[in-house]
DRENTI-158919 format. One record per residue (C-alpha): residue in three letters; x, y, z. Coordinates in steps of 0.001 Angstrom, whole numbers, plus 500000, padded with zeros to 6 digits. Example, Ala and Ser with C-alpha at 12.3 -4.5 7.8 and 13.67 -1.06 7.14 Angstrom:
! DRENTI-158919
ALA512300495500507800 SER513670498940507140 
This chain:
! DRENTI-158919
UNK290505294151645413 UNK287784291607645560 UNK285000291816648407 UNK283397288829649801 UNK279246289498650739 UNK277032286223652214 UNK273812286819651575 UNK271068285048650854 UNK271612281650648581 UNK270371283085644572 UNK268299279995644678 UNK266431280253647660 UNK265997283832646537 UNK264126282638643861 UNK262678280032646048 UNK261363282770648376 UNK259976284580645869 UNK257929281824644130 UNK256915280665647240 UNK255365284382648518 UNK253747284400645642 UNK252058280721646124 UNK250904281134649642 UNK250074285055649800 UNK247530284891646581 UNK245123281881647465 UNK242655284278648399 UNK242301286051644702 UNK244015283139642368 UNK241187283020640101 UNK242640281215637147 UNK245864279222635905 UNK246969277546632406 UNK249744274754631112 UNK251641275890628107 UNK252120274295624505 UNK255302272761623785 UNK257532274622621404 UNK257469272424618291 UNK253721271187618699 UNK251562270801615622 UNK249941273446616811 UNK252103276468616764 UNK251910275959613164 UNK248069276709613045 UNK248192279650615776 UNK250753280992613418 UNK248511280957610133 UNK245336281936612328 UNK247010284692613399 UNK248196286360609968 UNK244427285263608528 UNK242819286875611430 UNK244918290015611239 UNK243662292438614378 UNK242905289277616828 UNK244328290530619909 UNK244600287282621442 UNK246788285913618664 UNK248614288974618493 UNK251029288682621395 UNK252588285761619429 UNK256268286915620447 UNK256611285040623784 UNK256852281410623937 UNK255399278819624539 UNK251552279412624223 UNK249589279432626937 UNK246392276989626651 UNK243749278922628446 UNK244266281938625925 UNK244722280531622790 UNK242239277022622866 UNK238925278779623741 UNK240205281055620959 UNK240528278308618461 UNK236954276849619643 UNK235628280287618837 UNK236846280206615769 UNK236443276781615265 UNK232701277019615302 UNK231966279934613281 UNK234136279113610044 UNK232937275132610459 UNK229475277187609964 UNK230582279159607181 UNK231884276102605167 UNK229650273857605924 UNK227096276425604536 UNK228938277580601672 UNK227969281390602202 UNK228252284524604727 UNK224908285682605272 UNK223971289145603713 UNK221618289778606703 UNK224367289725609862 UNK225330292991611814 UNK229009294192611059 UNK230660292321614037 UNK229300288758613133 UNK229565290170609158 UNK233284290798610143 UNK233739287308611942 UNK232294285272609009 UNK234457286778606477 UNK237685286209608714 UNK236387282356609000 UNK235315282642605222 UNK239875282730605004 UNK240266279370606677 UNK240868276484604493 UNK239571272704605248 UNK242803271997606406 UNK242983274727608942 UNK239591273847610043 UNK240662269999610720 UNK243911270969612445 UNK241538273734614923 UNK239377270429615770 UNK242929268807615971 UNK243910271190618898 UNK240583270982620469 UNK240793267706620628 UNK244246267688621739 UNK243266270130624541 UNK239826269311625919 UNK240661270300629722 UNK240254274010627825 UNK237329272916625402 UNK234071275121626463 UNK231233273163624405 UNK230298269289625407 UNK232532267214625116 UNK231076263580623844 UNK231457265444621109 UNK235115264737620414 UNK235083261178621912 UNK236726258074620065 UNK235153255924617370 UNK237134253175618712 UNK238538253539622232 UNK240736251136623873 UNK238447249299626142 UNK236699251536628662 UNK239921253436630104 UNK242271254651627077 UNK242329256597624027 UNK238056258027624887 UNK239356260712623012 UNK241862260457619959 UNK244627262800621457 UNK245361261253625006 UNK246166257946626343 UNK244434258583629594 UNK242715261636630742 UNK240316262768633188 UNK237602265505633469 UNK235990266698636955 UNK235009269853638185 UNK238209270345640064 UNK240640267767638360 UNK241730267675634804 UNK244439264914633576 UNK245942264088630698 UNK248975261595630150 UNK250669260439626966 UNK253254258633626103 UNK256444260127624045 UNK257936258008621504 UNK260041258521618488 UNK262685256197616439 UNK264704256928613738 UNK267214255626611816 UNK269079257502608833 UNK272556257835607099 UNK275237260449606150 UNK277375260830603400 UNK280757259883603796 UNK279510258557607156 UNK279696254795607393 UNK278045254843611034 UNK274281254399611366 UNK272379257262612615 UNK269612257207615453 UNK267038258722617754 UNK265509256157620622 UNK263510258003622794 UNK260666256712625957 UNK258718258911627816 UNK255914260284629018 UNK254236263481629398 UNK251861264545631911 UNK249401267869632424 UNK246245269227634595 UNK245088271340636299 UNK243631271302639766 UNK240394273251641282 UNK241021275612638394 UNK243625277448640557 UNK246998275457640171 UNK248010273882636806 UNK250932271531635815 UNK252801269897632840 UNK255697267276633520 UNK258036265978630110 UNK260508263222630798 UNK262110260847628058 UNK265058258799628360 UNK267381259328624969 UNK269984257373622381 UNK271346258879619616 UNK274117258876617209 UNK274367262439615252 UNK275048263871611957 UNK279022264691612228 UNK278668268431612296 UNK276901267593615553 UNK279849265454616844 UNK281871268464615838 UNK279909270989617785 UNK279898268203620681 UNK283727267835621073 UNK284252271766620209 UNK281292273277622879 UNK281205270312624898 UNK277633269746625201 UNK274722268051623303 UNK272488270956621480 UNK269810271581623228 UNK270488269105626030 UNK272001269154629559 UNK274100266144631248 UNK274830263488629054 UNK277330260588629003 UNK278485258754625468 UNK277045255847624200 UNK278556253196621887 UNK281897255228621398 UNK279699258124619141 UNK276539258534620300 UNK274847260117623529 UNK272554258790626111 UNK270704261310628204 UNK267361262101630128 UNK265511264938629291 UNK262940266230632356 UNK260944269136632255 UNK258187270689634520 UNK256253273635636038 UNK253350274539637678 UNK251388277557637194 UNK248747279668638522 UNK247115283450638470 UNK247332285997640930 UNK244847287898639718 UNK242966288166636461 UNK245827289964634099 UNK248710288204636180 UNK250176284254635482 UNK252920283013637187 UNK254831280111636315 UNK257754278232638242 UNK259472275216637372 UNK262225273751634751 UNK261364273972631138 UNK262636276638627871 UNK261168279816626469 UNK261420281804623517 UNK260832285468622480 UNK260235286195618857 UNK258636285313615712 UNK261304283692613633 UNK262815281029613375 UNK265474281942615446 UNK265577284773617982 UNK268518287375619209 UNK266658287663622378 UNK265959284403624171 UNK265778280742622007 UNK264921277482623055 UNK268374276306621790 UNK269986275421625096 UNK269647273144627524 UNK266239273343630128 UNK266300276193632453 UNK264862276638635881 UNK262627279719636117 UNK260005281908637025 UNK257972283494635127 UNK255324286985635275 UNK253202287434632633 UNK251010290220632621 UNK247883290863629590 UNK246023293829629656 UNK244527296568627328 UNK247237296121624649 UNK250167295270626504 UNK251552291798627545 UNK254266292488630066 UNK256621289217630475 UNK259386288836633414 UNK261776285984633493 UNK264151285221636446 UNK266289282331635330 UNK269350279964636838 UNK272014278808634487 UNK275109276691634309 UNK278536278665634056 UNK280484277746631150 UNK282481274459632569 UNK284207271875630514 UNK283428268218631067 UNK284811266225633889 UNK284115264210636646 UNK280457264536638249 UNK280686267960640690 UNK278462270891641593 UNK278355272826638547 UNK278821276694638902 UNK275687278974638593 UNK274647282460637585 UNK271697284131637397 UNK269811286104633949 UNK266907288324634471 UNK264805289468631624 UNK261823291459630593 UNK259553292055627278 UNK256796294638626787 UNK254659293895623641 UNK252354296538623159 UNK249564296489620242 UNK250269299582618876 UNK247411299251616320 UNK245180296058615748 UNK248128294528612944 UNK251383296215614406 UNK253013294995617277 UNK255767296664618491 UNK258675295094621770 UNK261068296136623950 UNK263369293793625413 UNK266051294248628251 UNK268173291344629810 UNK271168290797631979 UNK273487288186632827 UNK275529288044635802 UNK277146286039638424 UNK277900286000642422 UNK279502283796645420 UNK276566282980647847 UNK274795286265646966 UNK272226287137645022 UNK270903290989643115 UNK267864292005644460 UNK267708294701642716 UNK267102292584639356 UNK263692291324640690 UNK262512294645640190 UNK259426293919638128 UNK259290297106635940 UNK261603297214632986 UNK264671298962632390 UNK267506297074634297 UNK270411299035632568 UNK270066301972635872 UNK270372299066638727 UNK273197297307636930 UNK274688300741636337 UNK274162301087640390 UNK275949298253640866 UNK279424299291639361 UNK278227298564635771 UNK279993294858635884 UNK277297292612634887 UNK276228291735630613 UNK273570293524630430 UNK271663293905626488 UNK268381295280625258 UNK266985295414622124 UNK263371295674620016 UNK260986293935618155 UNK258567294663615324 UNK255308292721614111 UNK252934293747611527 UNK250149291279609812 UNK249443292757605805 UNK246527291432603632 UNK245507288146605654 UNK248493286836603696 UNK251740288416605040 UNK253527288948608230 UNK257173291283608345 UNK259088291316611904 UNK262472291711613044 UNK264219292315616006 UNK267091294811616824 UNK269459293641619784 UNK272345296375621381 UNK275097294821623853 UNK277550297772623212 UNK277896300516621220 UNK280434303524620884 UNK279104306424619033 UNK282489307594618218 UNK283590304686616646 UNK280332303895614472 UNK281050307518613307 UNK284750306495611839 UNK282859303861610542 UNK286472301475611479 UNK284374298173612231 UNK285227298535615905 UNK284871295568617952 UNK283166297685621049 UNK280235298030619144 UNK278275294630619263 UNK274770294624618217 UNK272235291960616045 UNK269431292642613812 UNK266775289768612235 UNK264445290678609434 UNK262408288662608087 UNK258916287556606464 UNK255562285110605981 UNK253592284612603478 UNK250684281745603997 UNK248571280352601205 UNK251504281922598285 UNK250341282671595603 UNK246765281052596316 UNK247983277822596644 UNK245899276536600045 UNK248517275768602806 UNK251222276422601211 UNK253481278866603215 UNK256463280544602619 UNK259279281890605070 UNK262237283495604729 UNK264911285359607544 UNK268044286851607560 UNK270102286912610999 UNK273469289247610953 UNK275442289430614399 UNK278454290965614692 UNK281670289934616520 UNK282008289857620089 UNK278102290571620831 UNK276717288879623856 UNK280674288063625261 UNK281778289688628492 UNK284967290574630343 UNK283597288147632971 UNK283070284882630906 UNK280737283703633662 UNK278504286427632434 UNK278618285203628930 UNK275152284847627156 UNK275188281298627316 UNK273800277923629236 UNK275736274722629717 UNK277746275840627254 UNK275158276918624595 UNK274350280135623248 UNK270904281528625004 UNK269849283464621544 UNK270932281966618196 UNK272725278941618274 UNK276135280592616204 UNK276493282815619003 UNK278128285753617219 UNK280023287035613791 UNK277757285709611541 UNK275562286606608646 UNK272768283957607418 UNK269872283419605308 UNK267068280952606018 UNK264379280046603830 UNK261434277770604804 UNK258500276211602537 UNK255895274198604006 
C-alpha cells in the first residue's frame, strides 16, 4: 500500500530554514568567512603546518572540507611572523618564557619553502591579513587598478567591503596511447569573493568547459552516464564534453562558535585522499551548512539536495532526494583526533523529513521512527600527528551489518561496511619538502546500495564517497 502526504516542498524546507536563520540572527551575527577551494595550493601547506605544528588546535580539525579563511589565514600570519623571525635570525633565543620558547621551536620546523608558500596564502588572502597591508603590494602593478597585489586581478579593501575577483583559466593539450584523438581542457571563468560589513560573506566560481578525455573516462561516461565530477553536459565534437561549471554560497555567524553557510558548491570529510564519508567526487550540491567550534569539538551539519539516479534524455525536471549528515570531531588530546559520522539518504513526493533537521547527531532513532526505509550509514574517524613528521588516520564506515552472519564468517552480502587506513610522512627521511603518502581503501559489496535505488549513495549518477562506489580493494601511494 503506498500513502500519498503533501507537505511542505523539501526545497522550500530548506529554503525556510536558511532563511530563519538569515533574518532572526542580525542582531548577534558577529562574524562570517569564505572557504578555500578544495585543490588550492594551499591545502597543501595547512596540511604540512599541521603535522609540524602537532597540538595546534586550529589546524587540528583538518577533517571537514573546505577550509574556512577566517580560521586558518590569521593562523598562517601568526605563524608566518614568528618562524620569518626565527630564520631570518638564525637562532631561538635562550632567554624566552616556555610559551614563546615553545612557538619558536615549532617555527624553528618550517622550511624556506613553507615560509614562502605562508606569505603565498597571505597574499592570496589579504581580506583576512591582520598586519598592514602595503606590505604585500605589487612591484609592478597593472596601471593603477589591477594586479596591486600579486594574487588578485582586482580587489578592494574598506571597512565594510572586501572584493576580490580573478580570472580562471587553464589549457591543455595531451595524448593517449593507442588513442589517435587529441586530448584537451579549455576552460574561462571567473571567480569572485568578499565579504560585506564583516557580517555576510560570499564566493561565486563559474567557468565555461571543453574537453576531450582519457578513454577510461569515455568509458565511465557512456557506462554512469555523467561527466566525473560534473553536472549537465552536452557532447562536443563527437568525443568530448562541453559544460558550465557554477558554484556559490554565502555565509555568515550566528554567534561566535556557530557559521552557517548556504549555497551550491562540494564538501569533503576526511584526511585522505579519498573519503568513505562524503568526497568532492560528484557533481556540485546545493546545501546548508552548521558548523559549530568550541572547546575541542567542531560539530558539522549538512542538509543537502541531490539528483536521483536518471539516465540521459531529453531536457526535464530531474528527480530529487534529500541527504542529511553530521560529524563530531573532538580533540581528544592535543595530537589525536578522534570522529563520528552519521548520514542518511532518502527520498519523498512533495514532502519533506523534518525530523532529519534535528541538529544533534544520531539520526539512526528518527529514521528508525519512520518505518526504518531510508539508507541510513555511520561510521568513525581517527587522526593522530607523531614526531612533527607523521600523521596515521583512517576511517571506519557501517551501512549494514548482521552479527550472525559475520560470526559464520560466509562473506554475507548483508553486511556492508568500508574501512581507509592510511599515512603521512613530510620532509622523509630529512629531505626538505619532500612528502610521502600512502592509503589503502577496502569496501565491500553492496555497501552504500539500497532497496530503494533513489536512496542510493550517489549524485547525478556519481558515487557521494569514493568514486568506485563499492567491492573494491586499492592502494594509493603519493610522493610530492
Amino acid at each position: 500500500m503506498q500513502i500519498n502526504q503533501s507537505g511542505p516542498k523539501p526545497l522550500q524546507a530548506l529554503l525556510k530554514l536558511f532563511l530563519s536563520f538569515l533574518f532572526l540572527s542580525p542582531l548577534v551575527t558577529i562574524a562570517q568567512t569564505t572557504y578555500l577551494p578544495q585543490g588550492a595550493e594551499e591545502n597543501i601547506l595547512i596540511e604540512r603546518m599541521e603535522i609540524k605544528l602537532q597540538k595546534d588546535s586550529i589546524f587540528n580539525f583538518s577533517k571537514t572540507k573546505p577550509f574556512s579563511r577566517e580560521s586558518i589565514i590569521p593562523a598562517v600570519e601568526k605563524n608566518y611572523k614568528t618562524a620569518f623571525f626565527v630564520y631570518s635570525t638564525g637562532e631561538i633565543s635562550p632567554t624566552l618564557d616556555s610559551v614563546q620558547l615553545a612557538r619558536e621551536t615549532n617555527a624553528s620546523r618550517f622550511t624556506k619553502v613553507d615560509i614562502y608558500n605562508m606569505r603565498r596564502a597571505l597574499v592570496n588572502n589579504l581580506e583576512w591579513v591582520k598586519d598592514d597591508l602595503s606590505a604585500y603590494k605589487s612591484k609592478k602593478p597593472w596601471g593603477k587598478t589591477f594586479y596591486q597585489t600579486p594574487g588578485t586581478l582586482y580587489e578592494v579593501h574598506s571597512k565594510d567591503f572586501d572584493l576580490a575577483i580573478n580570472p580562471v583559466l587553464q589549457f591543455q593539450l595531451s595524448k593517449e596511447n593507442k588513442n589517435d584523438q587529441t586530448l584537451f581542457l579549455n576552460t574561462r571563468g571567473v571567480t569572485v569573493r568578499g565579504k560585506i560589513a564583516n557580517k555576510i560573506g560570499f564566493d561565486s566560481y563559474i567557468t565555461d568547459n571543453q574537453e576531450r578525455d582519457p578513454l577510461y573516462v569515455q568509458a565511465w561516461e557512456r557506462k554512469f552516464q555523467s561527466v566525473p565530477g560534473e553536472g549537465y553536459y552536452k557532447y562536443f565534437k563527437t568525443t568530448g564534453y562541453d559544460y558550465f561549471d557554477a558554484r556559490g554560497y554565502f555565509t555568515f555567524g550566528v554567534t561566535k562558535y556557530v557559521d552557517v553557510a548556504f549555497g551550491y558548491d562540494k564538501n569533503f570529510i576526511g584526511n585522505g585522499y579519498r573519503s568513505l564519508f562524503l568526497s568532492d567526487f560528484s557533481n556540485n550540491i546545493l546545501f546548508l551548512k552548521l558548523n559549530t567550534r568550541i572547546w575541542r569539538i567542531n560539530y558539522q551539519n549538512l542538509f543537502m539536495e541531490l539528483n536521483a539516479t536518471e539516465p540521459r534524455g531529453p531536457d526535464r525536471l530531474l528527480k530529487k532526494k534529500y541527504a542529511v549528515m553530521h560529524h563530531l570531531d573532538v580533540n581528544v588530546t592535543k595530537s589525536l583526533n578522534v570522529g563520528l559520522f552519521e548520514g542518511v539518504i532518502f527520498g519523498r513526493s512533495d514532502q519533506f523529513e523534518f525530523g532529519y533537521l534535528n541538529p544533534i547527531i544520531f539520526y539512526r532513532s528518527i529514521e528508525q521512527q519512520n518505518g526504518s526505509i531510508d539508507n541510513s550509514v555511520a561510521g568513525i574517524d581517527i587522526k593522530a600527528n607523531v614526531k612533527h613528521a607523521l600523521q596515521f588516520y583512517g576511517q571506519f564506515l557501517l551501512d549494514e551489518f548482521v552479527l550472525a552472519e559475520i560470526r559464520r564468517n560466509r562473506g554475507s552480502w548483508v553486511n556492508k561496511w568500508g574501512i581507509q587506513a592510511g599515512a603521512k610522512y613530510i620532509d622523509a627521511f630529512g629531505i626538505k619538502n619532500l612528502d610521502l603518502q600512502l592509503e589503502t581503501n577496502r569496501v565491500r559489496p553492496f555497501t552504500y546500495s539500497h532497496s530503494d535505488s533513489v536512496a542510493n549513495y550517489t549524485h547525478y549518477n556519481q558515487p557521494l564517497a569514493h568514486p568506485l562506489g563499492a567491492n573494491f580493494q586499492e592502494w594509493i601511494g603519493i610522493a610530492r
